[in-house]
C-alpha positions in Angstrom: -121.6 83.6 -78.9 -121.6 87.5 -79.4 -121.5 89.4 -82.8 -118.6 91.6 -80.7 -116.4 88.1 -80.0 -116.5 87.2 -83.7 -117.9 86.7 -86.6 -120.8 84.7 -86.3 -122.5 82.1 -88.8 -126.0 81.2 -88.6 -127.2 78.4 -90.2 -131.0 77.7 -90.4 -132.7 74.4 -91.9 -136.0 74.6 -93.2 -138.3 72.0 -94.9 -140.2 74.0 -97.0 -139.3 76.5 -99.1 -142.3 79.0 -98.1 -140.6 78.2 -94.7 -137.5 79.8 -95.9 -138.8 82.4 -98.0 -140.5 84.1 -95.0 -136.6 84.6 -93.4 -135.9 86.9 -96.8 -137.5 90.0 -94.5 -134.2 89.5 -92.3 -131.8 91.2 -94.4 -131.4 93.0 -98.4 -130.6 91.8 -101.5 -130.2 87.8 -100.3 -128.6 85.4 -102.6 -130.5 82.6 -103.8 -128.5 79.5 -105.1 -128.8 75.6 -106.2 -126.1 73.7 -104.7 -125.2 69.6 -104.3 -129.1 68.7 -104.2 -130.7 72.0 -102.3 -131.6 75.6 -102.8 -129.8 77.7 -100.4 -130.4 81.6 -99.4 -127.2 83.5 -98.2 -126.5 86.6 -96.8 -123.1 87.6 -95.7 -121.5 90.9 -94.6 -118.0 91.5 -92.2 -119.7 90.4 -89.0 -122.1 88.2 -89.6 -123.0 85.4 -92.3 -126.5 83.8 -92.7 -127.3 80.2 -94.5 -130.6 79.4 -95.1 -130.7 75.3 -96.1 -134.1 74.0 -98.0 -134.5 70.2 -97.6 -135.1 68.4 -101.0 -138.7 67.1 -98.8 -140.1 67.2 -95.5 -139.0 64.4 -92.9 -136.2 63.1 -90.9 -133.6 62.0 -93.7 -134.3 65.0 -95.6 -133.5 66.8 -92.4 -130.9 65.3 -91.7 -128.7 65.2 -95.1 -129.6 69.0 -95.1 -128.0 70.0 -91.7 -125.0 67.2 -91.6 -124.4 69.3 -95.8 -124.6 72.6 -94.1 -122.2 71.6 -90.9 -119.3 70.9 -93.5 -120.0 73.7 -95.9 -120.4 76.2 -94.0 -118.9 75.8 -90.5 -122.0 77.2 -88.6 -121.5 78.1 -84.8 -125.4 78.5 -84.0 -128.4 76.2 -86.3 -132.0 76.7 -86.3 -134.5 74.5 -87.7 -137.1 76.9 -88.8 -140.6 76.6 -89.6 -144.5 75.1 -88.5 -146.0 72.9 -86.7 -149.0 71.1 -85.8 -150.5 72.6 -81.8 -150.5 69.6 -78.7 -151.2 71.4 -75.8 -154.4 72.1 -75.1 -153.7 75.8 -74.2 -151.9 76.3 -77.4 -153.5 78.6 -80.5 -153.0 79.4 -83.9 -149.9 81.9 -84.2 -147.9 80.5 -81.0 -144.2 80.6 -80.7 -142.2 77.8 -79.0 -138.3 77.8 -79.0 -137.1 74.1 -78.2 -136.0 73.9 -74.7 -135.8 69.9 -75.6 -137.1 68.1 -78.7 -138.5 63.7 -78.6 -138.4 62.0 -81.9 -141.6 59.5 -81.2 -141.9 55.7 -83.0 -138.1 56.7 -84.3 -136.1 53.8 -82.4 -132.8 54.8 -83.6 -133.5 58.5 -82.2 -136.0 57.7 -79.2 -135.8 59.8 -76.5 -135.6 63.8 -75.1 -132.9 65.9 -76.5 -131.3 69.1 -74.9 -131.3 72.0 -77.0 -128.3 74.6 -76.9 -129.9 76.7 -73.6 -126.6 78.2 -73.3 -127.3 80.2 -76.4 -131.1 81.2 -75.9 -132.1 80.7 -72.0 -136.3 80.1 -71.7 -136.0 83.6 -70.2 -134.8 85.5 -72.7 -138.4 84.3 -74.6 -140.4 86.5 -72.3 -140.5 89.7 -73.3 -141.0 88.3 -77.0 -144.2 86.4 -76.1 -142.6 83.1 -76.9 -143.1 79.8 -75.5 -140.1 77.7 -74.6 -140.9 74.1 -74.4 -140.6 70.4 -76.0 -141.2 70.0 -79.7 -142.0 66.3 -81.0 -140.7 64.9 -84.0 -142.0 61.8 -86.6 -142.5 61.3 -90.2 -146.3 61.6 -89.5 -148.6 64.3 -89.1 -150.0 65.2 -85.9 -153.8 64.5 -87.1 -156.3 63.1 -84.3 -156.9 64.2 -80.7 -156.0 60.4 -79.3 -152.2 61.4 -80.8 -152.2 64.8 -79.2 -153.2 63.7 -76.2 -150.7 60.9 -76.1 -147.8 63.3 -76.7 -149.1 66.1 -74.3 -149.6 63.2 -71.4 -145.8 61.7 -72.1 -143.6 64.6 -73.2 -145.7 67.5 -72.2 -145.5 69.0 -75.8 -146.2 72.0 -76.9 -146.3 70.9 -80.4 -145.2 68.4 -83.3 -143.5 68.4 -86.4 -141.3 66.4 -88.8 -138.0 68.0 -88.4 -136.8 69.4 -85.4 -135.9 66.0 -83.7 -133.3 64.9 -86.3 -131.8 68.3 -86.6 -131.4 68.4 -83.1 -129.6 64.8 -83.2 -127.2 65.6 -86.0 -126.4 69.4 -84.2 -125.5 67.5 -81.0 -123.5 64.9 -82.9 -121.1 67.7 -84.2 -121.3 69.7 -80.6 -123.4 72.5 -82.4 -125.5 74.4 -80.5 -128.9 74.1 -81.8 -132.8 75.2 -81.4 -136.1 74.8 -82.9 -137.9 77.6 -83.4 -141.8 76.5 -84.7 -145.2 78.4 -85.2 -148.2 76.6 -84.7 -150.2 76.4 -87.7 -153.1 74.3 -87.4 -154.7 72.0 -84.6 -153.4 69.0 -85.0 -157.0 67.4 -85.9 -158.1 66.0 -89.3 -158.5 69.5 -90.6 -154.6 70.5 -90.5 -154.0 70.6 -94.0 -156.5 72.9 -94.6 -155.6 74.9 -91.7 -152.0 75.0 -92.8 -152.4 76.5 -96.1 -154.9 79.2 -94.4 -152.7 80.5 -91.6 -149.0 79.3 -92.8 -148.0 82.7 -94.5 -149.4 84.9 -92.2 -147.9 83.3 -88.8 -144.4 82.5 -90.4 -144.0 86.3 -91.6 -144.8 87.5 -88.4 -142.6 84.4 -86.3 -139.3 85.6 -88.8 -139.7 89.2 -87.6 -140.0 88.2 -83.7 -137.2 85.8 -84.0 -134.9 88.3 -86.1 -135.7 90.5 -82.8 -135.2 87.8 -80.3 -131.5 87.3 -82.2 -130.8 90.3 -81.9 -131.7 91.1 -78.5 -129.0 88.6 -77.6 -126.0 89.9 -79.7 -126.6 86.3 -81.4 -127.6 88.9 -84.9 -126.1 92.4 -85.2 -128.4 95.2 -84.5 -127.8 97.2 -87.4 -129.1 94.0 -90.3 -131.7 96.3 -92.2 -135.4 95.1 -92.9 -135.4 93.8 -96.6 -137.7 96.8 -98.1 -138.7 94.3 -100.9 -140.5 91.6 -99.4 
């Protein structure tokens, strides 16, 4: 979908509210509101409308409620579940950007397997010239915290990295025919010091993954060109 065709409505999921906060450097004068359960941030203008859903807590119920909550409010034709993750792949750093191609929801039995993400909207190519990765992002209410879990992921999906959140977003999007993507910085490691590493690096590498992905949006007509930078933030 093209600004040009229509009016298009973005909806975003994140888990975290620093998460969502970093996405306020998209556009001015957001507007910040409590609703059924969650905090939302919305933007809206003639050709384009914005939702930014919090979850009341990380994990996949959380997620899930959230994105099946903003599917009936707001009618999105496009979701993103936005935020961090924990790195996989042993070639993979602090800072990295990975766009779902796919997403796996591991010891999940009632969402086990790979799931397509909406390629039609955000081909692996179109990542190039932004320096982001597209691959498989793994999903489970547990923290990607060892290297024996890493290496079990990276051996049977090929992962790039792992979070809580991105599976069962993925799930309820394709439920509902929504196209759909997770879009994840790495954070930390993936080793007993995540934590730690998380609250060091979070801030910095979600500012700077909102601005590349704001560009990557709008590079592909999905976001209007002409959104000006919120001089605030």
């Amino acid at each position: 979908m093209r600004v040009s065709d229509k009016k298009i409505v973005l909806g975003v999921v994140c888990a975290l509210k620093l998460e969502a906060l970093s996405l306020i450097s998209w556009f001015p004068e957001p507007e910040f509101v409590f609703d059924r359960g969650h905090r939302w941030i919305r933007w809206n203008r003639g050709d384009c409308q914005i939702i930014v859903v919090i979850s009341r807590r990380p994990g996949k119920d959380a997620a899930r409620k959230a994105t099946r909550l903003l599917i009936e409010t707001y009618h999105p034709g496009y979701i993103l579940n936005f935020g961090t993750a924990g790195a996989i792949a042993p070639h993979s750093a602090i800072g990295d950007m990975v766009l779902s191609c796919r997403t796996a929801a591991y010891c999940m039995p009632d969402d086990f397997g790979l799931l397509q993400s909406g390629t039609e909207f955000i081909a692996p190519s179109s990542c190039e010239n932004f320096s982001i990765h597209s691959g498989i992002i793994v999903s489970s209410d547990q923290n990607i915290d060892n290297d024996l879990k890493k290496q079990i992921l990276w051996e049977t999906y090929g992962a790039w990295c792992g979070d809580w959140e991105s599976a069962p977003v993925m799930t309820v999007c394709l439920q509902h025919g929504i196209p759909a993507h997770a879009f994840r910085v790495i954070s930390d490691f993936g080793n007993a010091e995540f934590l730690a590493d998380f609250f060091k690096n979070a801030t910095q590498v979600l500012t700077q993954a909102a601005l590349v992905l704001k560009a990557l949006l709008q590079s592909l007509e999905i976001l209007p060109s002409t959104i000006p930078a919120n001089t605030e933030v």
